[in-house]
One Martini backbone bead per residue (centre of mass of N, CA, C, O) as a GRO file, in nm:
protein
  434
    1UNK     BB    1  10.212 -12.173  21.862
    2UNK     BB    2  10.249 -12.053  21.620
    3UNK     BB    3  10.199 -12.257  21.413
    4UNK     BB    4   9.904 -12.265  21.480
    5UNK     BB    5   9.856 -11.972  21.431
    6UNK     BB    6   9.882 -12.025  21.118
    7UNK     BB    7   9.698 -12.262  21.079
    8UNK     BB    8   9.445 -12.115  21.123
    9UNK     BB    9   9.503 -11.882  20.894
   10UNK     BB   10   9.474 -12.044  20.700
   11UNK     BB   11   9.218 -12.168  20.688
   12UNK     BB   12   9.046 -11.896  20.695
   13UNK     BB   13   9.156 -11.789  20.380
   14UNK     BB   14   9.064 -12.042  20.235
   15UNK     BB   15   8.740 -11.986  20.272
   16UNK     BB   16   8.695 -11.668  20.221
   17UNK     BB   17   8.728 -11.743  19.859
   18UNK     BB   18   8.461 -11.827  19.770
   19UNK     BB   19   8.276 -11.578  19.900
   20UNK     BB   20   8.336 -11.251  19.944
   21UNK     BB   21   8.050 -11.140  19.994
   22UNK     BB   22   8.061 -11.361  20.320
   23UNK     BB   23   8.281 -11.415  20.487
   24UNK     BB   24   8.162 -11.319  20.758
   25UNK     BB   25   7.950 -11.569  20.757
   26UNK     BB   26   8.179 -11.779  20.798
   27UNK     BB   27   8.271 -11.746  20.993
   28UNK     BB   28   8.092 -11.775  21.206
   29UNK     BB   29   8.010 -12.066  21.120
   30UNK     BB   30   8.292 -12.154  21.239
   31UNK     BB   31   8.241 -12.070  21.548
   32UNK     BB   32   7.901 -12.221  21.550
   33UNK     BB   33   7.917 -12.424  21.287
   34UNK     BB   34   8.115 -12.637  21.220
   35UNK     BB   35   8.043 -12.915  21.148
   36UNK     BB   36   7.822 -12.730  20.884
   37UNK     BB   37   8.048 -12.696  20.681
   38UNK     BB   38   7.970 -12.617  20.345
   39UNK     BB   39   8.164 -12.750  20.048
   40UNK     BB   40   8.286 -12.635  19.769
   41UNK     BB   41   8.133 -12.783  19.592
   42UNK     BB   42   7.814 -12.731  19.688
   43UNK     BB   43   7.879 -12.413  19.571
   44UNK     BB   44   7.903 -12.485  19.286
   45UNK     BB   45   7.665 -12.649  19.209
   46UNK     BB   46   7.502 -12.438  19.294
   47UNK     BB   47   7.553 -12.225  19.046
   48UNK     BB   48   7.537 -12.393  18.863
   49UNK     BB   49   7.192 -12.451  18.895
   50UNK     BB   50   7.144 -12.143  18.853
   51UNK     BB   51   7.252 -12.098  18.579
   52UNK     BB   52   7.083 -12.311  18.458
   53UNK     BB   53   6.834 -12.152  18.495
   54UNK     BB   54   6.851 -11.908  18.378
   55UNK     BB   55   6.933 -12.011  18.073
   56UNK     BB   56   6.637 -12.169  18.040
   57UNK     BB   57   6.480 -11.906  18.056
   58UNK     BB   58   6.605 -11.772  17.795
   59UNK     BB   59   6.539 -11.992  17.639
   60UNK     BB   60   6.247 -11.964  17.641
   61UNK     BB   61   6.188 -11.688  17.597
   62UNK     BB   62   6.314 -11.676  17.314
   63UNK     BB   63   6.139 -11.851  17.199
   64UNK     BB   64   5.853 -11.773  17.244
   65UNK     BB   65   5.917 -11.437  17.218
   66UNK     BB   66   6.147 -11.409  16.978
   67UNK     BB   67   6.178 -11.620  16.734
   68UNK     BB   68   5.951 -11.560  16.605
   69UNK     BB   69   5.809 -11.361  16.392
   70UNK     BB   70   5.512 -11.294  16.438
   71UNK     BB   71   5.598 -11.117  16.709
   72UNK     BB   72   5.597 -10.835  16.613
   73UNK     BB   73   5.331 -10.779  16.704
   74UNK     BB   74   5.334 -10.745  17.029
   75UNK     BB   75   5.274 -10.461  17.068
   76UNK     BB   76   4.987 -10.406  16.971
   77UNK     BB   77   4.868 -10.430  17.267
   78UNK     BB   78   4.968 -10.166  17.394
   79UNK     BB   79   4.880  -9.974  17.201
   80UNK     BB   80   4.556 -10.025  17.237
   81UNK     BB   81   4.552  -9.968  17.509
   82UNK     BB   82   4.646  -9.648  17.492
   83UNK     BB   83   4.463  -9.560  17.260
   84UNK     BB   84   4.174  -9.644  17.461
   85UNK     BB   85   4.271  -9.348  17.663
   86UNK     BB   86   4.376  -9.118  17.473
   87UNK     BB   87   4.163  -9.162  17.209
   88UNK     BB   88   3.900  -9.380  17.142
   89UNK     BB   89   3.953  -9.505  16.900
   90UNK     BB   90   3.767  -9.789  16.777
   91UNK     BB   91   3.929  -9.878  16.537
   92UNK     BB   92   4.245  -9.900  16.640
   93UNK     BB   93   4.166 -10.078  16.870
   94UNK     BB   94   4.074 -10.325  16.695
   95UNK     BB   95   4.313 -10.371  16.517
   96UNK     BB   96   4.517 -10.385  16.780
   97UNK     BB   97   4.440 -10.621  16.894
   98UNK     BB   98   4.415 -10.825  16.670
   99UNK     BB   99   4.738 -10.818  16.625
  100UNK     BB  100   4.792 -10.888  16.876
  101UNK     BB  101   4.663 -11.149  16.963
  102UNK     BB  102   4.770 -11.357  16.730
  103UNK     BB  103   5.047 -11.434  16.830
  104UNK     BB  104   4.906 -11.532  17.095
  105UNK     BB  105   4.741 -11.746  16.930
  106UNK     BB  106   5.046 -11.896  16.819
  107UNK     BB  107   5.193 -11.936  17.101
  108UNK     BB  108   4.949 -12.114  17.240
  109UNK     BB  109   4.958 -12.354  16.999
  110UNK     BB  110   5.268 -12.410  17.122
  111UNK     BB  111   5.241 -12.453  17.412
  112UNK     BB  112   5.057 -12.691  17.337
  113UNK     BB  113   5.285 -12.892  17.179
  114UNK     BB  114   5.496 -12.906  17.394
  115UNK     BB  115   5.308 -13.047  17.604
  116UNK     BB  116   5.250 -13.306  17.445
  117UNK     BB  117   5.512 -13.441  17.438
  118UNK     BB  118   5.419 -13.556  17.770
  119UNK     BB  119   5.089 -13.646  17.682
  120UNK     BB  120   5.040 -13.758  17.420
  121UNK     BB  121   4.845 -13.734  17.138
  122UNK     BB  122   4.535 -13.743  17.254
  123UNK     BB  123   4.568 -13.533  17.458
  124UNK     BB  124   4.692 -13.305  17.288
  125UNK     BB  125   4.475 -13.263  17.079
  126UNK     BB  126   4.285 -13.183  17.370
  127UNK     BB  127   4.446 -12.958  17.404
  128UNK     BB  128   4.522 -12.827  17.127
  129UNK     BB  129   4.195 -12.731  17.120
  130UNK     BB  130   4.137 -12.601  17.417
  131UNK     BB  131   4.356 -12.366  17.373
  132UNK     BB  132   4.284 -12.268  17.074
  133UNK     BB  133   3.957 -12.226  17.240
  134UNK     BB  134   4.053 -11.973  17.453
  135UNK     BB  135   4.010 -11.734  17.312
  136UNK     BB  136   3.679 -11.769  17.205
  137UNK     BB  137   3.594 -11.764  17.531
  138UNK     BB  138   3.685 -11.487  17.617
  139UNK     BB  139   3.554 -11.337  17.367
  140UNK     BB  140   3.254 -11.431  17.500
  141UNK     BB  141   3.239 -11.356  17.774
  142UNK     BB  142   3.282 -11.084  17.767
  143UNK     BB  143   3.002 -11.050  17.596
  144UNK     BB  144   2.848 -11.162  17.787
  145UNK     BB  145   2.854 -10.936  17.997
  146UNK     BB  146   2.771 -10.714  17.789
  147UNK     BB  147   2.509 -10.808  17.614
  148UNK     BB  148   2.673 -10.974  17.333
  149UNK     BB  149   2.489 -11.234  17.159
  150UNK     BB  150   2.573 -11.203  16.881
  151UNK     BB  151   2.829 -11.218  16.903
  152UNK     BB  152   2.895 -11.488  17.056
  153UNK     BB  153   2.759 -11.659  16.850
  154UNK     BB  154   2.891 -11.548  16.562
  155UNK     BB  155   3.115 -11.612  16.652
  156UNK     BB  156   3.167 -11.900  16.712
  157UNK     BB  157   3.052 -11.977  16.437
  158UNK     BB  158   3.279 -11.903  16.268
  159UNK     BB  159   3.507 -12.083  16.419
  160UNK     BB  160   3.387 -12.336  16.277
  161UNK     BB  161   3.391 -12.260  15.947
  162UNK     BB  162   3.684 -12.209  15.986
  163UNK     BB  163   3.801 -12.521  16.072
  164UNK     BB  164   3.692 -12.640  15.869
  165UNK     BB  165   3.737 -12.467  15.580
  166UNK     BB  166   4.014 -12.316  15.615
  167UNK     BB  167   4.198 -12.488  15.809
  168UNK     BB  168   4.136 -12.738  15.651
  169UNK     BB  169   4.171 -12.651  15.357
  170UNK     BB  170   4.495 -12.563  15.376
  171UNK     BB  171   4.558 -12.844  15.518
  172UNK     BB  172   4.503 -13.005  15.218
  173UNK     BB  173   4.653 -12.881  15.044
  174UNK     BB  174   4.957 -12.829  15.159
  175UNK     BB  175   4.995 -13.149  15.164
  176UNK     BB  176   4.899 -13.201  14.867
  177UNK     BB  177   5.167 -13.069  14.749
  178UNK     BB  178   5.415 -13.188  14.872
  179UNK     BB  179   5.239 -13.470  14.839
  180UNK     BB  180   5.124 -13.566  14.549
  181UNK     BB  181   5.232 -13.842  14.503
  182UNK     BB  182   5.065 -13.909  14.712
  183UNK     BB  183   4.810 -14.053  14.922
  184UNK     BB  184   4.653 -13.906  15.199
  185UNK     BB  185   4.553 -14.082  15.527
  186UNK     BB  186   4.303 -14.140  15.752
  187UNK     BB  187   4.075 -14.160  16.015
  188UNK     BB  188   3.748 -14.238  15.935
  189UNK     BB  189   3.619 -14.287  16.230
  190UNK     BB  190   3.680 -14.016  16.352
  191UNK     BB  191   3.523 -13.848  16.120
  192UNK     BB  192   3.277 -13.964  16.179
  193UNK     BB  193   3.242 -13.894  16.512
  194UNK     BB  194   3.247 -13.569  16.442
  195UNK     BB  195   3.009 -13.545  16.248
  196UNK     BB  196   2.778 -13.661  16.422
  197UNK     BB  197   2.815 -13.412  16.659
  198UNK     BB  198   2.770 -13.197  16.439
  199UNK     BB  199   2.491 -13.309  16.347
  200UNK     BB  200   2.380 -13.254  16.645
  201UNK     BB  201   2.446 -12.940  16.684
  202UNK     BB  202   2.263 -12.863  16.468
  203UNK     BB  203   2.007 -12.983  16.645
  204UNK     BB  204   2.020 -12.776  16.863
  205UNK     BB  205   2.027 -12.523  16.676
  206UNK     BB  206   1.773 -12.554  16.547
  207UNK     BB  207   1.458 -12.577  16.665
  208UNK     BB  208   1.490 -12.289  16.785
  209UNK     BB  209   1.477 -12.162  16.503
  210UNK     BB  210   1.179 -12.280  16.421
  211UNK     BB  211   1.024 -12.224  16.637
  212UNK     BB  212   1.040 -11.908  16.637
  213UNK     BB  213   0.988 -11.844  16.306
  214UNK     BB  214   0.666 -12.038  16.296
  215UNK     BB  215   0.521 -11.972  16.580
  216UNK     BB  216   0.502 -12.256  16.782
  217UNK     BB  217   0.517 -12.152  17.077
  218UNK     BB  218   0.375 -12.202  17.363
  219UNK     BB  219   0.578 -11.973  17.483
  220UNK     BB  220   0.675 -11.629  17.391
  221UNK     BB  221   1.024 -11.642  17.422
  222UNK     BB  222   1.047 -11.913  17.634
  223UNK     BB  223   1.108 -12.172  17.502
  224UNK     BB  224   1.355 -12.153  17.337
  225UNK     BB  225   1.512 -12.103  17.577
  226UNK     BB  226   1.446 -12.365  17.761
  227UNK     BB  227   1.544 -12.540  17.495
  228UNK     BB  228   1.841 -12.466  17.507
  229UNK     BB  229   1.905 -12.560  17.796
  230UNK     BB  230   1.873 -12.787  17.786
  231UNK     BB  231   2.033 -12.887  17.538
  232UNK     BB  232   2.295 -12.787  17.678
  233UNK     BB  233   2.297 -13.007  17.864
  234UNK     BB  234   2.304 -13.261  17.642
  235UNK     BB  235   2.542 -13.183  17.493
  236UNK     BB  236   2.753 -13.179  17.776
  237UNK     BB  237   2.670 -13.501  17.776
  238UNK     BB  238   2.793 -13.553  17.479
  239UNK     BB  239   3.071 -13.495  17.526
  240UNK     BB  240   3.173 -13.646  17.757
  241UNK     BB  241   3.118 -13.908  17.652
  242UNK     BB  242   3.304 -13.889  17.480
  243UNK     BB  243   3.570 -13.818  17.600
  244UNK     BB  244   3.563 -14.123  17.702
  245UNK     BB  245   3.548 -14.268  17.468
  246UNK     BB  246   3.835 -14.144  17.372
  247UNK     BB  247   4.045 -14.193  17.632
  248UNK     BB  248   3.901 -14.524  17.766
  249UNK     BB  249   3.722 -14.699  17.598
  250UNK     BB  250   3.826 -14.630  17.292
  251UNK     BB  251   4.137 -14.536  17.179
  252UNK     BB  252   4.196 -14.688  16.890
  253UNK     BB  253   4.013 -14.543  16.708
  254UNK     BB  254   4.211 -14.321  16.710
  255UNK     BB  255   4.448 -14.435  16.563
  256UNK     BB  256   4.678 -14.455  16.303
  257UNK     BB  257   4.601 -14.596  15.969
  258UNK     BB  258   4.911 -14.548  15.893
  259UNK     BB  259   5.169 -14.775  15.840
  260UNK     BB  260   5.411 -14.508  15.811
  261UNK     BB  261   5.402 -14.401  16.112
  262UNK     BB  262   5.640 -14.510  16.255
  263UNK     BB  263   5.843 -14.455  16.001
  264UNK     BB  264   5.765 -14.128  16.035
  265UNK     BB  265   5.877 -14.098  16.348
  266UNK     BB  266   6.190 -14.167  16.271
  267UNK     BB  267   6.256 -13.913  16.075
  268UNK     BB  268   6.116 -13.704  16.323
  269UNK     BB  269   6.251 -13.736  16.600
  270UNK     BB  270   6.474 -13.514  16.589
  271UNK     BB  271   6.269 -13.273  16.520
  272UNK     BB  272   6.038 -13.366  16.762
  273UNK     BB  273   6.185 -13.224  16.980
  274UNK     BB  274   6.149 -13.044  17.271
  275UNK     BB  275   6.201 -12.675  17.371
  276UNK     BB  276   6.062 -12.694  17.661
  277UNK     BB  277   5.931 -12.783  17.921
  278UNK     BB  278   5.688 -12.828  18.065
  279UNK     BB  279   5.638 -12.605  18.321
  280UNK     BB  280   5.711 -12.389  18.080
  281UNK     BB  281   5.429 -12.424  17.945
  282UNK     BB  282   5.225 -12.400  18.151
  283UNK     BB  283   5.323 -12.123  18.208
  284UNK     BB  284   5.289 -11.996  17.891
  285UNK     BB  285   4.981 -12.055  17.881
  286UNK     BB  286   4.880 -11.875  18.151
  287UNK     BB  287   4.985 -11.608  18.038
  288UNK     BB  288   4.860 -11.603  17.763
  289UNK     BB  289   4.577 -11.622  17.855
  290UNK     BB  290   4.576 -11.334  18.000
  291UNK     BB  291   4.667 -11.169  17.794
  292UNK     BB  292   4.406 -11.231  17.584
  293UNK     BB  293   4.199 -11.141  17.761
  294UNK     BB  294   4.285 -10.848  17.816
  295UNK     BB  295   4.280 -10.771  17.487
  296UNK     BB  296   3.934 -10.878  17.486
  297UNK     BB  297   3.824 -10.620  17.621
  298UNK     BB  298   3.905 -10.400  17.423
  299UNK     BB  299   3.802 -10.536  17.173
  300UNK     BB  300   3.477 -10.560  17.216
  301UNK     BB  301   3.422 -10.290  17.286
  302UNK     BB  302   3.542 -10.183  16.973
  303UNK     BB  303   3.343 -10.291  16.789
  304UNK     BB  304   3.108 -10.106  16.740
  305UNK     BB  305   3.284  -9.881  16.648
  306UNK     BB  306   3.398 -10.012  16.406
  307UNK     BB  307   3.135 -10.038  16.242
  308UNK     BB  308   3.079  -9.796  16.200
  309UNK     BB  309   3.354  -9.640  16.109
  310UNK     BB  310   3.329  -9.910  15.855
  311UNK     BB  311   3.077  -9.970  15.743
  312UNK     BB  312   3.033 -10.274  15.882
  313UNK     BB  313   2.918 -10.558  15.937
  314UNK     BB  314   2.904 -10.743  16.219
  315UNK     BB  315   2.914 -10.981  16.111
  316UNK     BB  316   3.153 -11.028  15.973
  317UNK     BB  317   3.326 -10.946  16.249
  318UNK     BB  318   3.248 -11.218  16.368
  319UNK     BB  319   3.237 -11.428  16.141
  320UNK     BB  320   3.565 -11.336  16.006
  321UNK     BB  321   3.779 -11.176  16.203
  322UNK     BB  322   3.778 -11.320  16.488
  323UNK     BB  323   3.855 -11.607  16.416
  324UNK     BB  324   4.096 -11.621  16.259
  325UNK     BB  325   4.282 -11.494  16.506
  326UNK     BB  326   4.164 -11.751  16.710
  327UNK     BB  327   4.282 -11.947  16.454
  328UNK     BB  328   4.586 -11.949  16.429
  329UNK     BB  329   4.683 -12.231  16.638
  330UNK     BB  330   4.528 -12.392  16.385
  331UNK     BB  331   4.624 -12.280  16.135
  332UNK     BB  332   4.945 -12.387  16.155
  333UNK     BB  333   4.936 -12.684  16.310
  334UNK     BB  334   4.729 -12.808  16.053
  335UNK     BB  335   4.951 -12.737  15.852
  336UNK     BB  336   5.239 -12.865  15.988
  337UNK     BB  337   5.108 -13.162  16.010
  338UNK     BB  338   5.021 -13.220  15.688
  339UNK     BB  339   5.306 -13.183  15.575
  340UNK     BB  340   5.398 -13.421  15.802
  341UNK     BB  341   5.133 -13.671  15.742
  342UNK     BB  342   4.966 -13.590  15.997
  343UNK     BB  343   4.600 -13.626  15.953
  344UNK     BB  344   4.501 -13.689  16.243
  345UNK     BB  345   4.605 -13.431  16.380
  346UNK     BB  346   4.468 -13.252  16.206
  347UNK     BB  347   4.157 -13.335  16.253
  348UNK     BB  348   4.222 -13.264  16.579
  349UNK     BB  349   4.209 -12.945  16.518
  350UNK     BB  350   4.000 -12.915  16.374
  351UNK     BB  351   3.749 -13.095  16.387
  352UNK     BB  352   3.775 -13.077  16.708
  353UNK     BB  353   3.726 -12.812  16.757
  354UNK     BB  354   3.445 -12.756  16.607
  355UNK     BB  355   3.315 -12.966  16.811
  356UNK     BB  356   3.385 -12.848  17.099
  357UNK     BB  357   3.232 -12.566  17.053
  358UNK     BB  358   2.948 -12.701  16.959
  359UNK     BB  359   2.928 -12.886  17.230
  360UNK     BB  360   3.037 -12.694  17.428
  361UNK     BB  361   3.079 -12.369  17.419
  362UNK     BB  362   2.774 -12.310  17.367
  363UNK     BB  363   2.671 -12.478  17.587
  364UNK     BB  364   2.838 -12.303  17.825
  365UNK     BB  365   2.727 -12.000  17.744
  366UNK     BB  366   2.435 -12.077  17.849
  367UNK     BB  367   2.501 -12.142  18.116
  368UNK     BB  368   2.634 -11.886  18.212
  369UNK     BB  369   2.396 -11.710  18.131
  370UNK     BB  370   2.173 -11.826  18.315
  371UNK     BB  371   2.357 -11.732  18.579
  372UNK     BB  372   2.381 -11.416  18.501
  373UNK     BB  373   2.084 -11.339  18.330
  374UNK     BB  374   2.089 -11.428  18.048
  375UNK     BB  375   1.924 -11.486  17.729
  376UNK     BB  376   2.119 -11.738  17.623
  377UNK     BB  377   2.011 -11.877  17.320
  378UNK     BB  378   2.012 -12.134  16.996
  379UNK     BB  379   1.933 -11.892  16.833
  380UNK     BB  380   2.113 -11.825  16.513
  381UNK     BB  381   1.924 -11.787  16.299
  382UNK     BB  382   1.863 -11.917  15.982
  383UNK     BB  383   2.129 -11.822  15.801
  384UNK     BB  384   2.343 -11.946  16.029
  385UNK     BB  385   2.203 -12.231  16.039
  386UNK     BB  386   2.241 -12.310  15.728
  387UNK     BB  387   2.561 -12.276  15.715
  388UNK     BB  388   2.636 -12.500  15.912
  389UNK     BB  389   2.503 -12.730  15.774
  390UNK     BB  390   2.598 -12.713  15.465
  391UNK     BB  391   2.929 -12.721  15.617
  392UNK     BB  392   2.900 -13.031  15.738
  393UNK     BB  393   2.821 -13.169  15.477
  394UNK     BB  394   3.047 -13.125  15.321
  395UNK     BB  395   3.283 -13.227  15.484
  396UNK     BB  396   3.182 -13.473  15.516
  397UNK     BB  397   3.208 -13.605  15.233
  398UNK     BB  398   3.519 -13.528  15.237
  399UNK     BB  399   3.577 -13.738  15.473
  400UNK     BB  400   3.455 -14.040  15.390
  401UNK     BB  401   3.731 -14.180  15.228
  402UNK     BB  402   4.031 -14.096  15.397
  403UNK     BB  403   4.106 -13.852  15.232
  404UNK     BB  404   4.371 -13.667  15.063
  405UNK     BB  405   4.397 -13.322  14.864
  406UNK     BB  406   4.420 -13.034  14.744
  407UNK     BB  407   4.142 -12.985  14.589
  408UNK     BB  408   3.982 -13.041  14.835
  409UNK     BB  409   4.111 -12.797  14.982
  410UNK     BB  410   4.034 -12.566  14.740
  411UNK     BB  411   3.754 -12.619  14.796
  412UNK     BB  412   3.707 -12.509  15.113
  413UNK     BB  413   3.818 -12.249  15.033
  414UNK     BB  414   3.588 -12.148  14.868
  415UNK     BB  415   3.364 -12.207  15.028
  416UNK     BB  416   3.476 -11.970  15.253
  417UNK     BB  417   3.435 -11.732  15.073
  418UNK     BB  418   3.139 -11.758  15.014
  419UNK     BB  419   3.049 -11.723  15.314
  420UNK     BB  420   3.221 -11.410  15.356
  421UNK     BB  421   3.054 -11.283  15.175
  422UNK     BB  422   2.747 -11.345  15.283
  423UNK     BB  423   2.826 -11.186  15.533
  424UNK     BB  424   2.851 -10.907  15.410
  425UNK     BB  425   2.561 -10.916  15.291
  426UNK     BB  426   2.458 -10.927  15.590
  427UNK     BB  427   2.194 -10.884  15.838
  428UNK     BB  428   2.032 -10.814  16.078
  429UNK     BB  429   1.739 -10.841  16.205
  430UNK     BB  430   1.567 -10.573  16.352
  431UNK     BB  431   1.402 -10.777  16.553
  432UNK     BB  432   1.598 -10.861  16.713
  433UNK     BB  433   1.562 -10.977  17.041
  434UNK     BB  434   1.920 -10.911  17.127
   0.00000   0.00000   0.00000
């Protein structure tokens, strides 16, 4: 009998130093749950499995959070939400908004490349266009509920413009330089079907502004919005025929038609495997879209008062301080990847972007406008859309040979400058109705 109780004892003692601090659990389970105990290795597993979680999480956190030097602004969000309650200043408060969002929406265009790497490269640039106009549809939400329609035409025409221009200019320069030595090409079939989409936007948006302006309205006031609503229900009904015809009906039109495509893929394949799963994309995704939304509205609340205070045109602040901040993650994107020779992902987060704006944002926001009771119609007044006109021109010109070049780039920029020069010295009209 002793021995038997000596070996009961030792079973007892052998269990309960898996975890001292359930011992008494252990026991129990053994009292009433004998059959049901279980080996120390499936406990081994499962902390395996939790440290192996905390692990991933921390390195996700890392990479997104920490590793990125242009991180350093992500205080500058916090801080002016602090600064708009403490003191009211409204030009610090929009300067710090708009560094607070810089990173975030240079993130958030992160963390659509990563997501990419799961969903094939259509899918990805159409997801990395929609993602990196995250920033730019909220920050006109905003404004279209406070009644501030000039904002959000404005701010998104310049978004256009910056995407055309800007981040297509610098990314054809910087590809032009790296690469010298040889001609960069892209599919020209592309570049044809988003500039006829875009001078298609260029005609819904004219129309309602030569009516306004010749005063040849059937109805005065009434004609051009009832005009912009149609047009707007037709445009969003030619981006989603895009869409089918880009994703499903034929999708080879889309591939790229550089040879050296899959040569270079394969000397790419090892540093362009992705830094973080999927759902942690996801989740990265949606925080930062809340973050973003979050800092977008002390930000709009705060223009107003900062062009009074810098004696700043509103134009200028919308139609190119606004972009710019809005397009971080596509002009980073756009950058990186003409430098590593695929022109082809280059334009579809360029002139991708600046498609989906034109075809889909501007009229998805007369229709929000409509149902909220906003008067939000595509008068963008003849001004800026002679800019937008001219702009679409420039650019259809050089993207039709198929080719990029530092110089073609160089022109791009030079032409964004003479851009925000004239929205620097313009005005908007005393009498706009908006």
């Amino acid at each position: 009998m002793g021995s038997a109780g000596e070996k009961l004892d030792l079973e007892l003692d052998e269990e309960i130093p898996f975890s001292s601090s359930q011992g008494t659990i252990k026991i129990d389970s053994l009292h009433y749950e004998a059959p049901h105990i279980a080996s120390p290795r499936s406990y081994r597993s499962t902390r395996v499995l939790r440290k192996m979680y905390e692990i991933s999480l921390l390195r996700s956190i890392y990479i997104v959070i920490i590793k990125a030097k242009i991180n350093v602004l992500l205080p500058f969000g916090p801080l002016a939400i602090l600064l708009h309650y403490l003191t009211g200043k409204h030009t610090w408060v929009f300067f710090f908004s708009l560094l607070g969002i810089t990173p975030l929406a240079e993130r958030l265009g992160y963390a659509t490349e990563q997501l990419a790497f799961y969903t094939g490269s259509t899918v990805g640039g159409l997801l990395n266009a929609t993602f990196g106009n995250a920033t730019e549809m909220i920050i006109s939400l905003y404004a279209l509920n406070n009644g501030m329609m000039r904002v959000v035409k404005q701010s998104l025409l310049g978004s256009i413009l910056s995407n055309m221009l800007l981040v297509l200019g610098c990314a054809f320069f910087s590809g032009g330089i790296i690469h010298h030595q040889k001609v960069q090409v892209f599919n020209k079939a592309t570049a044809i079907v988003n500039s006829g989409l875009l001078l298609m936007a260029v005609m819904g948006l004219l129309f309602p502004a030569v009516l306004h302006f010749t005063h040849t309205e059937l109805h005065f006031g009434k004609s051009q919005l009832a005009l912009s609503r149609f047009s707007s229900c037709i445009m969003l009904v030619a981006y989603a025929s895009y869409l089918f015809f880009q994703l499903k009906s034929q999708p080879n039109l889309y591939s790229s038609v550089s040879e050296d495509e899959e040569h270079n893929s394969a000397d790419y394949e090892e540093e362009e495997a992705p830094e973080i799963t999927q759902w942690e994309a996801i989740g990265w995704l949606a925080f930062l879209t809340i973050w973003i939304s979050v800092l977008s509205g002390y930000l709009v609340d705060a223009i107003e008062g900062a062009s009074d205070s810098l004696n700043m045109p509103m134009s200028f602040i919308s139609v190119i301080l606004l972009p710019i901040v809005g397009n971080a993650a596509e002009h980073a994107s756009a950058i990186m990847f003409a430098m590593k020779d695929k022109l082809d992902i280059t334009l579809g987060v360029a002139i991708g972007s600046s498609t989906q704006i034109s075809m889909f944002v501007i009229p998805f926001c007369v229709v929000v406008g409509w149902f909220m009771g906003k008067p939000m119609d595509l008068n963008f007044q003849l001004f800026e859309t002679a800019t937008l006109f001219i702009t679409v021109l420039v650019v259809a010109f050089m993207l039709q040979e198929g080719t990029s070049n530092y110089f073609k780039g160089l022109m791009l920029i030079l032409c964004y400058l003479i851009v925000a020069a004239s929205f620097f010295v313009h005005v908007d009209p005393s009498n706009d109705a908006d």
